[in-house]
C-alpha positions in Angstrom: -33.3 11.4 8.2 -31.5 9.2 10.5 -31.3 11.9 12.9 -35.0 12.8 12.4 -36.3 9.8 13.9 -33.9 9.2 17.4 -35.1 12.5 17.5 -38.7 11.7 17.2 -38.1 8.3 19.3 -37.2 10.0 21.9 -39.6 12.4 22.2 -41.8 10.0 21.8 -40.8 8.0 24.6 -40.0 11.1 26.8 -43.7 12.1 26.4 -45.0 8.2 26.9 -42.8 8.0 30.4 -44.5 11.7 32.0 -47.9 9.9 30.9 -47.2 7.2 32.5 -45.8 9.1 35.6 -48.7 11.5 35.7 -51.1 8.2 35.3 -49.2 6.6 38.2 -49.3 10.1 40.3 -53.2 9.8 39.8 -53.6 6.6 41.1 -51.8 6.9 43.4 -53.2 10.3 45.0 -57.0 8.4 43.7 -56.1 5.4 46.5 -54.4 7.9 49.3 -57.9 10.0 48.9 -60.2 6.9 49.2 -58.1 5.6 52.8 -58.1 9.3 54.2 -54.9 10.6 53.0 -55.8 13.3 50.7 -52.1 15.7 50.7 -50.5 12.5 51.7 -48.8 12.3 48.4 -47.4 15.9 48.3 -45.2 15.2 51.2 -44.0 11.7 50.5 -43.1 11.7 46.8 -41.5 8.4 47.7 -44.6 6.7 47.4 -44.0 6.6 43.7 -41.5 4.0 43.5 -43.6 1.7 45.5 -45.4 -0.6 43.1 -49.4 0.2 43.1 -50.6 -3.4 44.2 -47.9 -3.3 47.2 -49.0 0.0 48.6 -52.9 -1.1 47.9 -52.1 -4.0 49.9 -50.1 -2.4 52.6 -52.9 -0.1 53.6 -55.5 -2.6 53.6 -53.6 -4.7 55.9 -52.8 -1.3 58.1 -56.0 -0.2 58.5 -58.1 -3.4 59.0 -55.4 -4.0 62.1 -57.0 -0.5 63.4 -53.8 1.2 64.0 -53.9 5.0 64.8 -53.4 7.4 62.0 -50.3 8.6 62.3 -48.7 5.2 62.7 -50.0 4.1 59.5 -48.5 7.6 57.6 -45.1 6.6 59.6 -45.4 3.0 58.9 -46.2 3.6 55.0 -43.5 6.6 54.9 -41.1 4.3 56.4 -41.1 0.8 54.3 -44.5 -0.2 52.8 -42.9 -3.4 51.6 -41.6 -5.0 54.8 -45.3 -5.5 55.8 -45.7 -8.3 53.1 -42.8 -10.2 55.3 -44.4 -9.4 58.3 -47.7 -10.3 56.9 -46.7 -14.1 56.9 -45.3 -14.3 60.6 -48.2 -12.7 62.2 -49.7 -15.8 63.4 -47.0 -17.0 65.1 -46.8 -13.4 67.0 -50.1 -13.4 67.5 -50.0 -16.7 69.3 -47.3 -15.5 71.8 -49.1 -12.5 72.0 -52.9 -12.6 71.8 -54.5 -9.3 72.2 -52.4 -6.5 71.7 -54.1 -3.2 71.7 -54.0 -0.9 68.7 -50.9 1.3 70.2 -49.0 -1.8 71.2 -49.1 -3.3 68.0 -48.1 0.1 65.8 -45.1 0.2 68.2 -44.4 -3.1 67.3 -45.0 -2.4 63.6 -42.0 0.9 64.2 -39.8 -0.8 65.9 -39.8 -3.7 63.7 -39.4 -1.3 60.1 -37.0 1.2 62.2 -34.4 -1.6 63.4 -34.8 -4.1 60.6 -36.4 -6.5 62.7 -37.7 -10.1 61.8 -41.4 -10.8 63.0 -40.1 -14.1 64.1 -37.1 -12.5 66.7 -39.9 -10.5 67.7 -42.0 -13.6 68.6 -39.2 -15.1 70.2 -38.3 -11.8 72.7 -42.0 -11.9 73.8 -41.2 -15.7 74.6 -38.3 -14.4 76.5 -39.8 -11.7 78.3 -42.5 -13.9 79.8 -40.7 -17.7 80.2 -37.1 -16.5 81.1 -37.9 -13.3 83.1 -41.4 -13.9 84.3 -42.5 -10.3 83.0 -46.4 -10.4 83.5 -48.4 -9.6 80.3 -49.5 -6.1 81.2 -45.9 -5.4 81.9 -45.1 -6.6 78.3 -48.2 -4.7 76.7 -46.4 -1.6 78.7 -43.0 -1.8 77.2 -44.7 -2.2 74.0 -46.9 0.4 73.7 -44.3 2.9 76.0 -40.5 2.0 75.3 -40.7 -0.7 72.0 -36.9 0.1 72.2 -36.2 -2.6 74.4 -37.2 -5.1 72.3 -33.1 -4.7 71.0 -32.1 -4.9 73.9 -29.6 -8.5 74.7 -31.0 -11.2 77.2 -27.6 -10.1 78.7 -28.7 -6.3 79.4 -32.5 -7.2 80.3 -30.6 -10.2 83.0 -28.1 -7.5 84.4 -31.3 -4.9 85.2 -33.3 -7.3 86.4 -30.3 -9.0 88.6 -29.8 -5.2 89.7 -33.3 -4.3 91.0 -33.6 -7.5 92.7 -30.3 -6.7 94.4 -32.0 -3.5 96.0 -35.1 -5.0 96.7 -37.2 -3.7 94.3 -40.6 -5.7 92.9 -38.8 -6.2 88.9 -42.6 -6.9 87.4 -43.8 -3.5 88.8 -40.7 -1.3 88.2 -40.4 -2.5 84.7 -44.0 -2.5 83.9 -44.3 1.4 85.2 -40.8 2.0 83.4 -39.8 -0.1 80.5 -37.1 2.3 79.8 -35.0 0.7 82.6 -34.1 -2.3 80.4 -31.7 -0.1 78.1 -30.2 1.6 80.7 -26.5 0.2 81.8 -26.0 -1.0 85.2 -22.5 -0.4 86.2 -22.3 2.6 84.4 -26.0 3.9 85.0 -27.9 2.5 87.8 -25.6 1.6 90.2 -23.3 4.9 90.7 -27.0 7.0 91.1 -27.8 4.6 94.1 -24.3 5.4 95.3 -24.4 9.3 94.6 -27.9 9.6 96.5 -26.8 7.8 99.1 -24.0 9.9 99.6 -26.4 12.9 99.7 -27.3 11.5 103.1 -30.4 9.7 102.0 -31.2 5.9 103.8 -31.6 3.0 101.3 -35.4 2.5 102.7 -35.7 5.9 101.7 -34.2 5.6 97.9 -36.3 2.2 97.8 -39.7 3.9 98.7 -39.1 6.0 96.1 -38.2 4.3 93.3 -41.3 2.1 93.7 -43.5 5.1 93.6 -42.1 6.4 90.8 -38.9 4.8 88.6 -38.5 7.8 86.6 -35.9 8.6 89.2 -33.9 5.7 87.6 -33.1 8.1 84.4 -31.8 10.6 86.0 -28.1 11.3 84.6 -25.1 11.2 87.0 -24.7 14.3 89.2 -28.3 15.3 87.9 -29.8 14.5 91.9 -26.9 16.9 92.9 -27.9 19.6 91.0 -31.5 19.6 91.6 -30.4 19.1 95.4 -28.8 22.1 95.6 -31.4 24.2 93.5 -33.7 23.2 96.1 -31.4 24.3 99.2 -31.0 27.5 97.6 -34.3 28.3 96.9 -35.4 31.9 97.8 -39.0 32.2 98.0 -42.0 31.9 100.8 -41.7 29.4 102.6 -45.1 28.0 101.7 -43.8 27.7 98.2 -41.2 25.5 99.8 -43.3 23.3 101.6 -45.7 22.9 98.7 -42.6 22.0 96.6 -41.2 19.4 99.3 -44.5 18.2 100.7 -43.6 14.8 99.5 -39.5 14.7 100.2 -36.6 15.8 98.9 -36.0 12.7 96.5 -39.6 13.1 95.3 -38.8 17.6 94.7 -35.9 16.6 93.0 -37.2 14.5 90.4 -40.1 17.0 89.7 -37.3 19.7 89.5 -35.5 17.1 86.3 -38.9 16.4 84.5 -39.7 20.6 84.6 -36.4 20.7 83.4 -36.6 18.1 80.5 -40.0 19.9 79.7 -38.0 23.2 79.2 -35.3 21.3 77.0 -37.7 19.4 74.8 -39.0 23.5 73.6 -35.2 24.4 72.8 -33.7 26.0 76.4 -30.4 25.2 77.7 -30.6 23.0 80.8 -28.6 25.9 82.5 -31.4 28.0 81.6 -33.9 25.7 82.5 -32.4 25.6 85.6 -32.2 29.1 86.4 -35.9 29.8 85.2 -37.0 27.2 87.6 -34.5 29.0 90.6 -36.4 32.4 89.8 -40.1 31.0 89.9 -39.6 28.1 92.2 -44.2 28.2 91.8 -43.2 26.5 88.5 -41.9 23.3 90.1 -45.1 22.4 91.5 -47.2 23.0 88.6 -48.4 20.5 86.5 -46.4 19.4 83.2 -49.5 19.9 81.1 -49.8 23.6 82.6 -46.2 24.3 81.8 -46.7 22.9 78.3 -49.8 24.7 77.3 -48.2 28.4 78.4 -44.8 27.4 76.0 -46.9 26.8 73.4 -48.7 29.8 73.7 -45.9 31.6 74.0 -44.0 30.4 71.1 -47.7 29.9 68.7 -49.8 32.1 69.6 -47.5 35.2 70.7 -45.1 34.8 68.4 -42.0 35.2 70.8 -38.5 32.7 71.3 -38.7 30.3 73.9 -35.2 31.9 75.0 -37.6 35.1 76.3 -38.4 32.9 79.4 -34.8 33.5 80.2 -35.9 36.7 80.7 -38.8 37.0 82.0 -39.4 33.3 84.2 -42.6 34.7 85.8 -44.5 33.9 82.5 -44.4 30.5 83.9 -45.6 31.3 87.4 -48.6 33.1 86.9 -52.4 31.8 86.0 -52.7 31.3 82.2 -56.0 32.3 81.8 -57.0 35.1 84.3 -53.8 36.7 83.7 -51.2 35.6 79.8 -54.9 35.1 78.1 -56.5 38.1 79.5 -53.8 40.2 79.3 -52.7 39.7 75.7 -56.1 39.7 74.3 -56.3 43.6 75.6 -53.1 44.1 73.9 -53.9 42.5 70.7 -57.3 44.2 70.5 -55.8 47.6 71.0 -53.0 46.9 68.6 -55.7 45.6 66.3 -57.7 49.1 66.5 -54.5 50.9 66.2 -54.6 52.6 69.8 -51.0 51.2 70.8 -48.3 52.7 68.9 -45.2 50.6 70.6 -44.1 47.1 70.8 -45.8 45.4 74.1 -43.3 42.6 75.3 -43.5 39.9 77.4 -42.2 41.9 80.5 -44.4 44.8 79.9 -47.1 41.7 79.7 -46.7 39.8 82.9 -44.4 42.2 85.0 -47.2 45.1 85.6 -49.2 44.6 88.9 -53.1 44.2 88.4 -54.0 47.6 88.9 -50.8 49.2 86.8 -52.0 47.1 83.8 -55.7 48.0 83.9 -54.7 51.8 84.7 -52.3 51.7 81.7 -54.6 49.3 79.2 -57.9 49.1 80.2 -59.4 51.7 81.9 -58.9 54.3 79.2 -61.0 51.9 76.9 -64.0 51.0 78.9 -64.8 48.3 76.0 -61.6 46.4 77.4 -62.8 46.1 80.9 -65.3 42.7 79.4 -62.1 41.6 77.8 -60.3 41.9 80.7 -62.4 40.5 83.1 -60.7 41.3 86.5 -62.3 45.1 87.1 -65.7 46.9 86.7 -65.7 50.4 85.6 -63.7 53.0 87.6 -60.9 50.6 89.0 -62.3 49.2 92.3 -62.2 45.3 93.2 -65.2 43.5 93.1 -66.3 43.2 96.6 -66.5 39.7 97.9 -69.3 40.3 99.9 -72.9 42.2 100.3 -72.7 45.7 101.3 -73.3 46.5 105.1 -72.6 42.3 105.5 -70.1 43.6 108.5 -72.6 44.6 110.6 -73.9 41.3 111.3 -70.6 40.1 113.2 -70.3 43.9 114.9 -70.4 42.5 118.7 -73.3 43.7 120.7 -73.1 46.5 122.8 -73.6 46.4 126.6 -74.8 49.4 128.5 -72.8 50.6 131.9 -74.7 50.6 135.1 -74.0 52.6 138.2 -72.6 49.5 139.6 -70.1 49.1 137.1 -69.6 52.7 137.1 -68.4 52.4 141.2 -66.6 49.2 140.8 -64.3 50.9 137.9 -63.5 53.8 140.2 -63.0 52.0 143.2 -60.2 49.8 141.2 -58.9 52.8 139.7 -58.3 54.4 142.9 -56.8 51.1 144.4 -54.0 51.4 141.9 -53.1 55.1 142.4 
């Protein structure tokens, strides 16, 4: 009997806990649905153990601060409870720092739940930033919304950068302010040896200065990084008007376009030794624009379902026109695989390698209903003319008829020279 009823107890409670979870599940998915979160609660189980009125409370507060929506699911992912801190130090922040803009303020928001951060430190590193190191406010706005890592930064660190730039005779204000990143990077073991190693490549200080006020990006290049993109661009095989349109704006300039094509490559999985020898092959791609680059990767890896490691392979992906020729070209393919007239595996080589002709002889012109999809023939092969037939005979040069005076002057020369 005894038995019996822990027994029944404890199925009792058993059942009366999964109620209560399944009740808690509901209201919780019920408040995620009414903010705009309607899966939210499939992917963050978390949220459970969050107590109802805090997470009520948490995106009320998130939401009438007009933060963008993925800061909010990373913010409430991350620690929906540390806002209630926050909460009661805001207007002491908000003093120091009036109007932040949306962004600015979800950085703040991250780097404050991702380091462990007290509001009030916060408040007081904004004092710093603008009484001890006269950063103007747009400059602090920009390492907020950009780099909200250097907000743990040491007054030691952010003096020694500062101390540094005005050392080379660089405007601080500006420099920071165009690349907040600067204040976590180490002098003596950063900054200073790339000034020495690009000098040592033969370039003028005036030279390096220009530079890095046009664009301080060069400041985070890695040691020996210059070198290598210095000698990628000596080597370079190709026409020379690829070269000039890849040096058109110096050396220095080429070289840091040839690290950020490089980190573009990197961030999709490539090695940086492949990255670098993709960009040796198809020099074109070095002075294409990032988004370009981005866009054909994608492509490649979302919409062709191929490994990034192909562009190894085949680097001249990269250097032709995404849509006249990858689009083009692959919706052919995938329209004849589609109506089951290709009975092989079309690659990315027998995709971009083929001439224009060779791939409309081969894909197109055997299916006249490809040529619209195609776009670059008519029917039967031929270019599109560029201009109105019989246009050439308006510049044929007119004709003058020969006298008998010209006739006798001709001969009379002639004879002179036998």
């Amino acid at each position: 009997m005894a038995s019996g009823a822990v027994s029944a107890n404890a199925r009792f409670l058993r059942s009366t806990s999964t109620e209560s979870l399944y009740r808690k599940q509901v209201a919780v998915a019920t408040l995620l649905q009414k903010h705009g979160f309607p899966s939210f609660l499939s992917r963050n189980p978390s949220l459970l153990r969050t107590p109802l009125p805090h997470l009520q409370n948490s995106l009320a507060t998130l939401l009438s601060l007009r933060l963008p929506q993925n800061a909010v699911v990373s913010l409430v992912t991350a620690s929906p409870s540390f806002l209630q801190t926050w909460e009661s130090r805001f207007p002491d922040l908000k003093s120091r720092f009036p109007n932040p803009s949306p962004q600015a303020l979800a950085n703040l928001l991250l780097a404050s739940a991702k380091f462990h951060l007290d509001p009030f430190h916060l408040s007081r590193k904004l004092q710093t930033l603008t009484e001890k190191f006269a950063f103007s406010d747009a400059t602090v706005a920009a390492i907020l919304e950009r780099f909200p890592d250097a907000l743990v930064a040491t007054e030691d660190q952010i003096s020694s950068v500062v101390d540094f730039l005005s050392e080379f005779e660089l405007e601080t204000d500006r420099i920071v302010r165009l690349f907040p990143r600067v204040l976590c990077l180490g002098v003596e073991d950063r900054l200073r040896p790339l000034i020495r190693e690009i000098k040592g490549l033969g370039f003028p200080g005036r030279v390096i200065r220009k530079e890095i006020s046009n664009d301080p990006r060069i400041l985070a290049m890695e040691i020996g990084e210059f070198s290598r993109c210095l000698r990628l661009l000596e080597s370079l095989k190709c026409r020379e008007a690829i070269k000039e349109r890849v040096t058109e704006e110096g050396l220095v300039r080429a070289c840091l376009e040839v690290k950020l094509r490089v980190d573009c490559l990197c961030g999709y999985g490539l090695t940086r030794r492949d990255a670098l020898k993709i960009l040796w092959k198809e020099p074109r791609v070095i002075g294409y624009e990032i988004g370009d680059i981005e866009r054909k990767v994608e492509f490649l890896v979302q919409r062709m379902k191929c490994d990034v490691e192909c562009l190894a392979e085949v680097p001249k992906y990269l250097g032709v026109s995404f849509e006249k020729q990858i689009v083009a070209r692959y919706s052919v393919v995938e329209y004849l695989r589609g109506k089951g007239a290709i009975g092989f595996d079309v690659g990315l080589k027998d995709l971009v390698m083929p001439s224009r002709i060779r791939f409309y002889n081969l894909y197109v012109k055997p299916y006249p209903e490809c040529e619209k999809i195609y776009g670059r023939f008519y029917g039967g092969g031929e270019a599109k003319r560029k201009h109105p037939v019989g246009l050439w005979k308006l510049f044929k040069p007119e004709k003058f008829l020969e006298s008998r005076e010209d006739v006798k002057n001709m001969r009379c020369f002639m004879e002179a020279l036998t």
